[in-house]
C-alpha positions in Angstrom: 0.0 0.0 0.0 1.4 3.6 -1.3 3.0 6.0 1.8 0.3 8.4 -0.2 -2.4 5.9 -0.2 -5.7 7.1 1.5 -6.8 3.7 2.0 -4.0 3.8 4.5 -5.1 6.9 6.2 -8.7 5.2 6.3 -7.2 1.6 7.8 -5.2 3.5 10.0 -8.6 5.5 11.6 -10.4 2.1 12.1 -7.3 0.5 13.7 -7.1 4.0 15.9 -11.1 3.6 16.7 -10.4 0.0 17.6 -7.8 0.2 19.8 -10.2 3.3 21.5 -13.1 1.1 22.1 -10.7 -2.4 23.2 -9.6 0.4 25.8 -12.5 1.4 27.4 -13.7 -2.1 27.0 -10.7 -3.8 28.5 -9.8 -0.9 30.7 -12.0 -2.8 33.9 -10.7 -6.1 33.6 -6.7 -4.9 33.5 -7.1 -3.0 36.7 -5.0 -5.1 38.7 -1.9 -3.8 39.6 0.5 -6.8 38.3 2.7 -7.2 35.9 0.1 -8.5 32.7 -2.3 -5.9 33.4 0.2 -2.9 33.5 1.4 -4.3 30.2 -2.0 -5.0 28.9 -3.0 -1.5 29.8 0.4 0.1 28.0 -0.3 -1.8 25.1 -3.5 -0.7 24.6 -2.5 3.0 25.4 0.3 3.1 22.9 -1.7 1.5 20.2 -4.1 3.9 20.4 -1.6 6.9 20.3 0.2 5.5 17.4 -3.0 5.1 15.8 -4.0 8.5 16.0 -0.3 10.1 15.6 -0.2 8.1 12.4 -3.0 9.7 10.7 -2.2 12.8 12.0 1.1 12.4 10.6 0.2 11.0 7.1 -2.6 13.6 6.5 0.0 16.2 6.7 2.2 14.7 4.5 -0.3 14.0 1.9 -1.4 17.7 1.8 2.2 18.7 1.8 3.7 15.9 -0.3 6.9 16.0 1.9 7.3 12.2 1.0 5.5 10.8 -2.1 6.6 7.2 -1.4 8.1 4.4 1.2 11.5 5.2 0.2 11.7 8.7 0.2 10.3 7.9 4.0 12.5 5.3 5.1 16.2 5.9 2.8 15.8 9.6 2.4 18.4 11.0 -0.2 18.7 7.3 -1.5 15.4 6.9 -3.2 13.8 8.8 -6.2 13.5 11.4 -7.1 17.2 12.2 -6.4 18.7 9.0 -8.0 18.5 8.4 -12.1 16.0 5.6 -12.1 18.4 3.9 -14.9 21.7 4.1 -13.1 23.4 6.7 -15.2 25.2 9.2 -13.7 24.7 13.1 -14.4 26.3 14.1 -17.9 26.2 10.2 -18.9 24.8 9.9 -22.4 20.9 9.6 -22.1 18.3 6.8 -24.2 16.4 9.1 -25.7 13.7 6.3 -25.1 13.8 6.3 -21.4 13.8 9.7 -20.3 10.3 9.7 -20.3 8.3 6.4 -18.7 4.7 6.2 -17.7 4.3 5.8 -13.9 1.2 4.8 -11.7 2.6 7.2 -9.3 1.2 10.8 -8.2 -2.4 9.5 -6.9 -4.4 10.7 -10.2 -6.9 8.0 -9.7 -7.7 9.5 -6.7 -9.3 12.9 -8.3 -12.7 12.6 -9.7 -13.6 14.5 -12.7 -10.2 15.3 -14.0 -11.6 15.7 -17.7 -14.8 15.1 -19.1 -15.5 11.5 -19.9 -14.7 10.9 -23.5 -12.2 9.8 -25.8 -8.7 11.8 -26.4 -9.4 12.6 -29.3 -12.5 14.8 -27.8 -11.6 15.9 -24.1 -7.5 15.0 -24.3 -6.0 13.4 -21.6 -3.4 13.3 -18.7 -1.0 11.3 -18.4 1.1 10.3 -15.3 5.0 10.3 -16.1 8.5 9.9 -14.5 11.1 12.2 -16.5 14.1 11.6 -16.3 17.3 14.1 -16.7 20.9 13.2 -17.7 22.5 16.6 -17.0 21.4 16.9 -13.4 21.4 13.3 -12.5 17.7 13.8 -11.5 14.2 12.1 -11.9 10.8 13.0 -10.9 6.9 11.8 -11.2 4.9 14.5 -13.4 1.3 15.2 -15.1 1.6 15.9 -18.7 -1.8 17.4 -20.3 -2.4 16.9 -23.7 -5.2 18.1 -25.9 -7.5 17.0 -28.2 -6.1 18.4 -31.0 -2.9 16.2 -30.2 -4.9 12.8 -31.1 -6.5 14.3 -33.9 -5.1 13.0 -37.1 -5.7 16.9 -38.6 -2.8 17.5 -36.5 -1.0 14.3 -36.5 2.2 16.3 -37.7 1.9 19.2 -35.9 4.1 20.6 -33.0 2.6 22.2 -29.7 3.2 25.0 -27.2 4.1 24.3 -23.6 3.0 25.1 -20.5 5.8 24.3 -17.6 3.5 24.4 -14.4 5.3 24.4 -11.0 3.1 24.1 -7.6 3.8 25.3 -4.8 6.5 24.3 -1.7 6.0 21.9 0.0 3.0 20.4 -1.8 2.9 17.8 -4.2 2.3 17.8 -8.3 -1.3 16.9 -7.6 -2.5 20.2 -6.0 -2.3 21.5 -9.5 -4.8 18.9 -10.2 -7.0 18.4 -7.6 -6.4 21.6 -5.9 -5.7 24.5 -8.3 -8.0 22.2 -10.8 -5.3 23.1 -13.9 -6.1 20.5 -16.6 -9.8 20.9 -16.0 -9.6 25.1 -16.3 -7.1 24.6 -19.3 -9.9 22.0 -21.1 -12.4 24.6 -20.7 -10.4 27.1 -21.9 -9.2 25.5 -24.8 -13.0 24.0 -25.9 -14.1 28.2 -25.7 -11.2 29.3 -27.9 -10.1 31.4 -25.1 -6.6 29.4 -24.9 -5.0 27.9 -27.9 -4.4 23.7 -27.8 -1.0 23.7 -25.4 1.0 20.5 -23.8 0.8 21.4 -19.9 3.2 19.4 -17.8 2.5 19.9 -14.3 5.4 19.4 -12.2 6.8 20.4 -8.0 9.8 21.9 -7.3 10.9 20.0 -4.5 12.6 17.7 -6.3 14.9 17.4 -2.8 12.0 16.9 -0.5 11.7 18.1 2.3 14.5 20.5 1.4 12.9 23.6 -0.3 15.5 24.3 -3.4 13.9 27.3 -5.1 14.9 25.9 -8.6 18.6 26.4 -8.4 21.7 24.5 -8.8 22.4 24.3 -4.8 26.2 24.6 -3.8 26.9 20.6 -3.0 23.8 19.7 -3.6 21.0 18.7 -6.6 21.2 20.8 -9.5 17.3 21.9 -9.9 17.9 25.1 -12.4 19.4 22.2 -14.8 17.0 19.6 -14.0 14.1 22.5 -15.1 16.5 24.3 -18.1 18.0 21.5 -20.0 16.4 17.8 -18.7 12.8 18.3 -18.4 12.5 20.0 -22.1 15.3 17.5 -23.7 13.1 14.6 -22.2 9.7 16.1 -23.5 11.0 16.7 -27.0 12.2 13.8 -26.9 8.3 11.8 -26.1 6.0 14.4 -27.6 5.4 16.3 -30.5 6.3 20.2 -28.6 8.0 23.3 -30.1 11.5 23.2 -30.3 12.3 27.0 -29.4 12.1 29.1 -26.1 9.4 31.2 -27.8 6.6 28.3 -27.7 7.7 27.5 -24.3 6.1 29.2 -21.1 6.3 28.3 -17.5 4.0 29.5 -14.5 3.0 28.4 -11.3 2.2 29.7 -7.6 3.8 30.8 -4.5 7.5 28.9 -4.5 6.3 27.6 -8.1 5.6 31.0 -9.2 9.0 32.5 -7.5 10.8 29.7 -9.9 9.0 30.5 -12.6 9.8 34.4 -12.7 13.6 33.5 -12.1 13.6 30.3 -14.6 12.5 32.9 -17.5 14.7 35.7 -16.7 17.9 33.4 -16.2 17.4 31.4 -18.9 15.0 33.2 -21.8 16.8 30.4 -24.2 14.6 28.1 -22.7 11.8 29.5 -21.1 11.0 32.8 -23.2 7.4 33.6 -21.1 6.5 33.0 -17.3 3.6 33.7 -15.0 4.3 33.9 -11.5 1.4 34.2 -9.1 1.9 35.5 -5.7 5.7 35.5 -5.7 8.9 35.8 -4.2 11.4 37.8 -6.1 14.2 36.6 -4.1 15.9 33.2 -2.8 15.3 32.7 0.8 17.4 31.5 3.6 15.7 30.0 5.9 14.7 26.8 8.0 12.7 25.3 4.8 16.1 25.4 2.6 18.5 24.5 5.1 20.6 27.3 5.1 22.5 29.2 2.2 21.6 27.4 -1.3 24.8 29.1 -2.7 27.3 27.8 -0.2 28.5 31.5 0.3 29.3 32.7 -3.0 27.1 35.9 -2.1 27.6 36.6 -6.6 25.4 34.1 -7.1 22.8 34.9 -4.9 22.8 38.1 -6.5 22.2 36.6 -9.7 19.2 34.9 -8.4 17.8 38.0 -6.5 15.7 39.4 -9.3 15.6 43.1 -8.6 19.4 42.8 -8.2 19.6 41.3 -11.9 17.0 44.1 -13.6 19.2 46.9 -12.0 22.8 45.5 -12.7 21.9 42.9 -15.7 21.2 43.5 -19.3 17.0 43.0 -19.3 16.2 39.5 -20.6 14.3 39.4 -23.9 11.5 37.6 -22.0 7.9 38.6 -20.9 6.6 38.0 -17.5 3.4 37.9 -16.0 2.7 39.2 -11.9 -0.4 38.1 -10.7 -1.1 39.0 -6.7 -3.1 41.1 -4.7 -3.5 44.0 -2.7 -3.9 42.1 0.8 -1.0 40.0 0.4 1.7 40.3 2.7 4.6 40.6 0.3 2.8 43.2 -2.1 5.3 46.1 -1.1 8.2 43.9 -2.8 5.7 43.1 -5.7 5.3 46.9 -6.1 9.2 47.5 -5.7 9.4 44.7 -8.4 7.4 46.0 -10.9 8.5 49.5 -10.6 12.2 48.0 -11.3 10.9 45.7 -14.2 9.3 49.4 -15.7 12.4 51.3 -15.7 14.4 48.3 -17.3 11.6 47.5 -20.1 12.2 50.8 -21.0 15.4 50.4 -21.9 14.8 47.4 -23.2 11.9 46.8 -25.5 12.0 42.8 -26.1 11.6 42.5 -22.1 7.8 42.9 -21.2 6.3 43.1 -17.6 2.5 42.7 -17.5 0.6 42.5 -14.0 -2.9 41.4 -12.6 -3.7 42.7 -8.8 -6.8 42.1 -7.5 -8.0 44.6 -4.6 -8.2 40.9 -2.1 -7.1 37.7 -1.6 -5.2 35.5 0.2 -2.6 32.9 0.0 -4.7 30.4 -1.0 -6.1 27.8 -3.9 -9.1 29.6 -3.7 -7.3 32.9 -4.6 -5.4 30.9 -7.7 -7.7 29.2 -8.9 -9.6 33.1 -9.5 -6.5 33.8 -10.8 -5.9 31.1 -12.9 -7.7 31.7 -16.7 -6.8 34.8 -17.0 -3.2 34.1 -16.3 -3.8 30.8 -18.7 -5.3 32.8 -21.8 -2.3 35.6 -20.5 0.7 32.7 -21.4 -1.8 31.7 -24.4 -1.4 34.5 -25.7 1.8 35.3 -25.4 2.9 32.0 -26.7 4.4 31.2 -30.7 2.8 28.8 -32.4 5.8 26.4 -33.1 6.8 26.5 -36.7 8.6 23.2 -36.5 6.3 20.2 -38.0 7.3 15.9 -38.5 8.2 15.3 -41.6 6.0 13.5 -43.5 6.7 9.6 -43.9 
């Protein structure tokens, strides 16, 4: 039984609600004080307590999605996602074949209603994935969205736009399912002409869990700005039909996954060339959540990741970027300081565009994304090139 299971959260109630009622049913008759009745009555006590600490425990950690399986519990920094799944080491020449597997992981079955019934070919389909990256030595379970259009054989030939979307720290790759309700807002979107037919691959940036990473190559540690810049869009060129340039390539997401996704796009417009970040951070923390100092001291590259820093002292990426918060939220002074930087350097620099969308309230919340969300989709839509690459014909 998956460490994500809630079967196992149910089991474990009953076992907790059991062990409850053998107490207060037992409780009389091990009253004595000897030996087999104090051990009866500890027993009985620290069944109960496990019981209930267990579901406790594993309720958190399937809203989190600190662990997503048994051995990221039990051999932590042994087990997926931060070993290659095929034994390679980083740099190690890659099977183009095997970067990309299907997986029964990530707990999709669990969400009702994900798409419409149908066939692909009518209401697309989601698929759950492990990717796999050569350069970073990194592999990771994923939701990839595809359309209808991508079944139909009008389009048989044709390449797609992509959609990189990040969730949040530390929750799993399936709040931007079952929470933030992506592939069904995207569907919806799509079927109104609102959003053009795009590949979305949902994906978490704790690829290091529990260690918050903020999507950068950590001093002695994994190397998540590669994993997200050269692995994860190798591997999906390398399964699906998706545009080969940075122009037809867009990544969003919120909170941490938004934070990334600002500082993926400006980094590294030769990959990602648009990104939507809602309710972000605009620099790298240093806190409790990342374990210290991701840069190991070298107080340069920090800089380089601090995004203000960059817009006053870097050349303006040729990038355009998307801020989506609100007035209420705690951090909107340093989304105002941001913006009024990213004005003064688009300015100077006309390919580097800065749009925003603040609503007058909100919170930190899936309720506030999920307001948030089509406009920021049809946003990236927008903003998107069609990919001009096509398969050849047989």
């Amino acid at each position: 039984m998956e460490l994500t299971s809630g079967t196992l959260v149910y089991l474990l109630i009953v076992v907790g609600a059991a062990a409850l009622v053998a107490t207060l049913w037992l409780w009389p008759r091990l009253s004595r004080q000897r030996p087999l009745p104090v051990l009866g009555r500890l027993v009985l006590l620290t069944a109960t307590q496990v019981a209930a600490l267990s579901v406790l425990l594993l309720s958190v950690n399937n809203a989190y999605g600190f662990y997503t399986s048994w051995d990221d519990l039990l051999r932590p920094g042994k087990a997926a996602p931060l070993a290659l799944t095929s034994g390679r080491t980083p740099g190690a020449a890659p099977e183009s074949d095997k970067l990309v597997q299907p997986t029964t992981d990530g707990g999709l079955e669990t969400v009702k209603d994900v798409l419409p019934p149908g066939p692909p070919e009518q209401v697309g389909r989601v698929d759950s994935v492990r990717v796999t990256g050569p350069e970073s030595g990194l592999s990771d379970q994923m939701f990839v969205y595809l359309p209808p259009e991508y079944f139909n054989p009008r389009y048989n030939r044709q390449h797609f736009p992509v959609l990189v979307a990040l969730a949040g720290y530390p929750g799993p790759t399936l709040n931007l399912v079952e929470e933030l309700e992506l592939p069904q807002t995207a569907a919806e979107l799509q079927r109104t002409g609102q959003m053009a037919p795009t590949v979305i691959v949902m994906a978490r940036p704790t690829v290091a869990p529990p260690r918050d990473t903020e999507c950068v190559d950590v001093a002695g540690g994994p190397k998540t700005e590669t994993w997200f810049v050269k692995d994860l869009p190798t591997a999906l060129r390398s399964a699906y039909r998706v545009g080969r340039t940075a122009e037809s390539w867009g990544v969003f997401g919120y909170s941490t996954g938004g934070s990334c996704a600002l500082r993926l796009a400006m980094r590294h417009p030769e990959a990602y060339r648009n990104a939507a970040g809602m309710h972000p951070d605009y620099t790298v923390p240093n806190d409790r959540w990342t374990d210290g100092d991701l840069f190991g001291g070298d107080a340069e590259a920090a800089h380089r990741s601090d995004l203000n820093w960059r817009l006053k002292n870097l050349p303006a990426p040729s990038a355009a970027l998307l801020v989506v918060s609100t007035h209420a939220e705690d951090d909107y002074p340093a989304t105002e300081k941001f913006l009024g930087t990213a004005k003064q350097a688009s300015d100077d620099h006309p390919e580097f565009l800065v749009d925003s969308l603040l609503l007058p309230d909100g919170g930190h919340s899936f309720e506030t994304w999920r307001r948030e969300l089509p406009a920021t989709l049809e946003w990236l839509s927008d903003h998107l090139a069609p990919p001009q690459d096509r398969e050849p014909r047989p």
